[in-house]
C-alpha positions as CSV (number, residue, x, y, z in Angstrom):
1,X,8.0,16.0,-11.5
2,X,6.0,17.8,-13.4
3,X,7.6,17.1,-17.2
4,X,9.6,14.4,-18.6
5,X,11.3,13.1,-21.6
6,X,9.9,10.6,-23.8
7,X,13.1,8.2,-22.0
8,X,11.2,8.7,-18.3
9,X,14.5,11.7,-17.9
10,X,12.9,15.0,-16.3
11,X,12.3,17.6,-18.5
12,X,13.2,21.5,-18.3
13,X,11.8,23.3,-15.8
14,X,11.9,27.4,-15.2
15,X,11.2,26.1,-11.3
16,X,14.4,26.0,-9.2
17,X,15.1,22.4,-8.0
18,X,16.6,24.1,-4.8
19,X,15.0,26.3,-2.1
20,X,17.7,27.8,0.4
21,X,19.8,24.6,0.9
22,X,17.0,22.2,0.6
23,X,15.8,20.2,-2.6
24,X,12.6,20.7,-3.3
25,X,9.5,18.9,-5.8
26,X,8.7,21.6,-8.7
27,X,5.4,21.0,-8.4
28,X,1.9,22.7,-7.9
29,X,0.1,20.7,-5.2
30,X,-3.6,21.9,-6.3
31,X,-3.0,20.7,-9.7
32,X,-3.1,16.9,-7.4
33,X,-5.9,18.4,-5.0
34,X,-7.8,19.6,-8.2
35,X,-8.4,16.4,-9.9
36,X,-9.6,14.7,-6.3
37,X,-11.8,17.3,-6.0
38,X,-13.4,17.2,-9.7
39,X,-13.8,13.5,-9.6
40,X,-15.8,14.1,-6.6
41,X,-17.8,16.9,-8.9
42,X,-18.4,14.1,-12.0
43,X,-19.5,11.7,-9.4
44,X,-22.4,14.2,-8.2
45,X,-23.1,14.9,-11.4
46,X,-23.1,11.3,-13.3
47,X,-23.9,9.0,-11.0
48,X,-20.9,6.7,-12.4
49,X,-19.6,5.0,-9.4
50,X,-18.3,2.3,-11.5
51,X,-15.8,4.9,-12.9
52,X,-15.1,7.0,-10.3
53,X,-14.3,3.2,-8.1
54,X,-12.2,2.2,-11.0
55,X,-10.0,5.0,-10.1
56,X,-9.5,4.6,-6.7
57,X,-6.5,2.5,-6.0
58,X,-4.8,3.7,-8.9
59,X,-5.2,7.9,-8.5
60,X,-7.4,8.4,-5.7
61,X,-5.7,6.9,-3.0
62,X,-2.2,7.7,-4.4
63,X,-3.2,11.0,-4.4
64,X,-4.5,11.4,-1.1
65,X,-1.9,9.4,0.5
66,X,0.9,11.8,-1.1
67,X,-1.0,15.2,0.0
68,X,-1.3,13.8,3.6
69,X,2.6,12.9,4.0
70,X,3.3,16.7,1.6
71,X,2.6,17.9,5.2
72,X,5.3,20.3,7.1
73,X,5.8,18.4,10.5
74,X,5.9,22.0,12.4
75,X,3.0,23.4,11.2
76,X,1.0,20.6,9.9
77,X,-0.3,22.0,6.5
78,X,0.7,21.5,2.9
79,X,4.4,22.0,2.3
80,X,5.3,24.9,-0.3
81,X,4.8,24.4,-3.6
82,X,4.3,26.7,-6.2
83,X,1.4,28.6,-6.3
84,X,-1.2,28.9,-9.0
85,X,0.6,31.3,-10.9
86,X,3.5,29.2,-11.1
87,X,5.3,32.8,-9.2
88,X,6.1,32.1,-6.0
89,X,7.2,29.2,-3.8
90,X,5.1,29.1,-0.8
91,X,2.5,27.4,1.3
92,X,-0.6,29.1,-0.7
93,X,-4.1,29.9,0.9
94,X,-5.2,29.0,-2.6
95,X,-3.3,25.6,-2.4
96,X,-4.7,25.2,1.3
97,X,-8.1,25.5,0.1
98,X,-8.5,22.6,-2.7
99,X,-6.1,20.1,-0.5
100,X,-8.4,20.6,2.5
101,X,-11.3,19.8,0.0
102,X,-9.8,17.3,-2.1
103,X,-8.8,15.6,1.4
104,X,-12.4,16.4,2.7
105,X,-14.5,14.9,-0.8
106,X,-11.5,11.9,-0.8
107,X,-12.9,10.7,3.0
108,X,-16.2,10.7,1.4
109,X,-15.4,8.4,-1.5
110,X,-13.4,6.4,0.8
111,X,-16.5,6.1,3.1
112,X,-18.3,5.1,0.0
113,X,-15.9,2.7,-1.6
114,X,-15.6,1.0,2.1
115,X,-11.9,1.9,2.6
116,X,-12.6,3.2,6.3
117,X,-8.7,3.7,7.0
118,X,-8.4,5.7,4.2
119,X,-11.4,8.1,5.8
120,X,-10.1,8.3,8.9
121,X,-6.4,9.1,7.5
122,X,-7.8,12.0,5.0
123,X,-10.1,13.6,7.6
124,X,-7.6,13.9,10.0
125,X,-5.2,15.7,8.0
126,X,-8.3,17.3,6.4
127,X,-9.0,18.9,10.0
128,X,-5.4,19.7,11.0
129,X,-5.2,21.6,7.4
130,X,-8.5,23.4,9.3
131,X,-6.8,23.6,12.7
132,X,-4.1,25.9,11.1
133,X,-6.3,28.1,9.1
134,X,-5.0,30.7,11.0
135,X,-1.6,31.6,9.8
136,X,-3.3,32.1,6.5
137,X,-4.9,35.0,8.0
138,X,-4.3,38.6,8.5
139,X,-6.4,40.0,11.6
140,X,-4.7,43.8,11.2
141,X,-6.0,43.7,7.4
142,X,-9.1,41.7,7.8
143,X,-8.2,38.9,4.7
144,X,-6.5,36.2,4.0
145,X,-2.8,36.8,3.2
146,X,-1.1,35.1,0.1
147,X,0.1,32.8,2.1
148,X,3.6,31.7,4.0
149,X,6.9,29.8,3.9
150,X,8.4,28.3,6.9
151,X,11.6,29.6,7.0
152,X,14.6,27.3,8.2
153,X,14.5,28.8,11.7
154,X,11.1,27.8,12.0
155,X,9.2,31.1,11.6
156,X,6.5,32.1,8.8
157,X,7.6,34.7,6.2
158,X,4.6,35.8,5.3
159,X,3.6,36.8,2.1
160,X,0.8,39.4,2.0
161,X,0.2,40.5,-1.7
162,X,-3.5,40.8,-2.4
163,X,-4.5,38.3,-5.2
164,X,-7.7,36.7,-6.0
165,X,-7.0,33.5,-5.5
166,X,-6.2,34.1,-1.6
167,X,-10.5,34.3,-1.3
168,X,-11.2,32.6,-4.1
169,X,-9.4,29.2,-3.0
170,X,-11.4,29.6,0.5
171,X,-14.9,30.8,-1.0
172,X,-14.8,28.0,-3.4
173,X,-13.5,25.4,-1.8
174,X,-13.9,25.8,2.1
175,X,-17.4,26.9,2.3
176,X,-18.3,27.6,6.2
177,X,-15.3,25.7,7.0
178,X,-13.0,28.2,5.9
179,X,-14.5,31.0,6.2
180,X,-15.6,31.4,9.5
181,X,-12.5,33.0,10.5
């Protein structure tokens, strides 16, 4: 959760707890993908391995491990969260974006810290995050839509509003990868 009491009790949220007739985490997955990403960006810049190491079992790996099961079994990218504004509930392009980065830089560490499982775990889901790039895309408009929410009969609504973030998330965070659509 994303507040709590001083007693451990979660705190107030203005996020519904339920979506349709399922519970659902009010969180924002690319607040988790974020901090993968930027430890990543502290490591190229410093140098400090022995920092960056001495958070890997502890936020690293519990990180990546929880955006790699945060996965919707039918379509195999991040489940909906909300999305950057804290607006909508919804599987964001934004939100794609820094997971598939955060997963990609994550395999890297893990590569580097000699946790091969972890690697191999991280770019898989890393590449089926890239494998369904395109339901984040709308060929008649020529951009990437807002994003989608699989709906309980297993179709996307999709969510078209322009906003920055929809080419922002992909420009900075999926390089080539994401934009070669």
């Amino acid at each position: 959760m994303h507040k709590y009491q001083p007693d451990r009790a979660i705190g107030s949220t203005w996020h519904p707890l339920l979506h349709g007739r399922h519970s659902e985490l009010a969180i924002q997955e690319d607040e988790t993908a974020i901090v993968i990403y930027m430890l990543s960006e502290y490591l190229t810049h410093t140098q400090d391995e022995d920092f960056v190491f001495s958070l890997y079992t502890t936020l690293i790996q519990p990180a990546c491990n929880f955006m790699t099961r945060f996965i919707d079994e039918q379509t195999r990218l991040p489940h909906a969260s909300y999305d950057l504004w804290e607006e909508k509930f919804l599987t964001s392009t934004y939100t794609m974006a820094v997971v598939y980065r955060a997963l990609m830089v994550a395999a890297e560490l893990a590569d580097k810290f000699q946790y091969p499982d972890d690697a191999v775990a991280w770019k898989d889901a890393a590449s089926a995050i890239l494998d369904g790039l395109g339901a984040f895309y709308d060929n008649d408009r020529g951009i990437y839509r807002k994003g989608f929410l699989l709906r309980e009969d297993g179709s996307l609504e999709f969510d078209n509003t322009l906003d920055v973030s929809n080419l922002y998330g992909p420009m900075m965070f999926g390089g080539k990868d994401l934009l070669a659509t």
